[in-house]
C-alpha positions in Angstrom: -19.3 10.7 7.1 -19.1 7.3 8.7 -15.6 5.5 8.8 -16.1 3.6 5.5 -16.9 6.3 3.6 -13.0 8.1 5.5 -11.5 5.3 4.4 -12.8 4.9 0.6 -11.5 8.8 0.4 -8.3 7.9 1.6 -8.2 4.8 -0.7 -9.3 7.4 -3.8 -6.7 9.9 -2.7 -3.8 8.5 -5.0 -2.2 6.2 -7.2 -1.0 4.1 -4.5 -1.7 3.9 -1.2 -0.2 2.1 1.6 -2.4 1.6 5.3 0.5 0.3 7.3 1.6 0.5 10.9 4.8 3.5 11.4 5.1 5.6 8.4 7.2 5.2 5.5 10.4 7.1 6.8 9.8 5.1 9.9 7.8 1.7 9.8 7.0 -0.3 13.0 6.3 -3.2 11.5 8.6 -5.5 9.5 5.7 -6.7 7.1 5.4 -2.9 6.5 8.8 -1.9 6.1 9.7 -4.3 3.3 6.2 -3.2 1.3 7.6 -0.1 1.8 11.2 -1.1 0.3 9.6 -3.0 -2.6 7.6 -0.2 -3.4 10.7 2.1 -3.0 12.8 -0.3 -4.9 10.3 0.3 -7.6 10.5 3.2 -8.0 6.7 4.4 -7.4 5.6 7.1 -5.0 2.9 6.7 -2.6 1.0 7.5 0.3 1.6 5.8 3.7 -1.2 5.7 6.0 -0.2 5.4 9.7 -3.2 3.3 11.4 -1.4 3.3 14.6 -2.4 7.0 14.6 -6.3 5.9 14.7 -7.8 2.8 15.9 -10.9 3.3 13.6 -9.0 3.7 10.5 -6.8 0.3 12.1 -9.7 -1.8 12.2 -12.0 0.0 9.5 -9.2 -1.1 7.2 -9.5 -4.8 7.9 -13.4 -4.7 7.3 -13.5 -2.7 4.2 -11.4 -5.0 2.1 -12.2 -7.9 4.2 -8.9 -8.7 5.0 -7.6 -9.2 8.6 -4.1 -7.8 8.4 -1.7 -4.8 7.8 -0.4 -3.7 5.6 -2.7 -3.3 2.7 -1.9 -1.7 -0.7 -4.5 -0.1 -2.9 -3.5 0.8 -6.8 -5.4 3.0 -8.2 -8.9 2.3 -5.8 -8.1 -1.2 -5.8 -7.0 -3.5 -2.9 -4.2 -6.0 -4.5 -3.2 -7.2 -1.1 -0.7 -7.7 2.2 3.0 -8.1 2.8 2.9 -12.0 1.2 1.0 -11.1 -1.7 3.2 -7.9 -2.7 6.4 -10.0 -1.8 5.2 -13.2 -4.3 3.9 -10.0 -7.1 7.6 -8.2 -7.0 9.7 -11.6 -6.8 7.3 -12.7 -10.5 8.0 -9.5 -11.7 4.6 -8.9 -11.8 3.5 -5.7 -9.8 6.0 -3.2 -11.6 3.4 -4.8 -14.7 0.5 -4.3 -12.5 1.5 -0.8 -11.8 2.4 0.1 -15.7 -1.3 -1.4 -16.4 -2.9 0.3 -14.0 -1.0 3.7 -15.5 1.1 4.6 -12.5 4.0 6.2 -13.5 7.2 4.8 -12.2 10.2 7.1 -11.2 13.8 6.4 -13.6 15.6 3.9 -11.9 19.6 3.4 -12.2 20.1 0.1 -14.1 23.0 -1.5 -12.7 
């Protein structure tokens, strides 16, 4: 199996996947660490996918969703975008609707 086809498993693997740099206990990246709080503030699980740990899974990212930086988040097999794009989506109120479309399930939050 070629890169690509690594990566599309990974993609497929779950719900929601993150490819970010650090991990999600321990992000070394700002633009990763707060998709990593948004999706934590959430309230939805997913999978973080170090790419400082492999430099062909860092740059085989970029070209499979033609998109030049990380982090990138996948929903269900689908790329929905960077740091900007999840920021704008949880600010609208729009990805915890994304992610209830999609049919992720979302953990019980406290409602304060």
């Amino acid at each position: 199996m070629g890169i690509r086809e690594d990566i599309d498993a990974i993609v497929k693997s779950g719900d929601v996947v993150l490819f970010m740099k650090g991990t999600p206990q321990f992000p070394q990246c700002g633009f990763s660490g707060q998709v990593v709080q948004i999706l934590d503030h959430v309230g939805v699980p997913f999978k973080g996918v170090n790419v400082l740990e492999n430099d062909a899974v860092r740059q085989g990212i970029k070209d499979y969703a033609s998109w030049p930086t990380i982090p990138q988040l996948y929903i269900k097999g689908e790329f929905v975008g960077g740091c900007d794009i999840v920021r704008e989506m949880f600010q609208a109120g729009e990805l915890t609707t994304f992610l209830e479309e999609k049919g992720v399930a979302i953990r019980d939050r406290a409602i304060g």
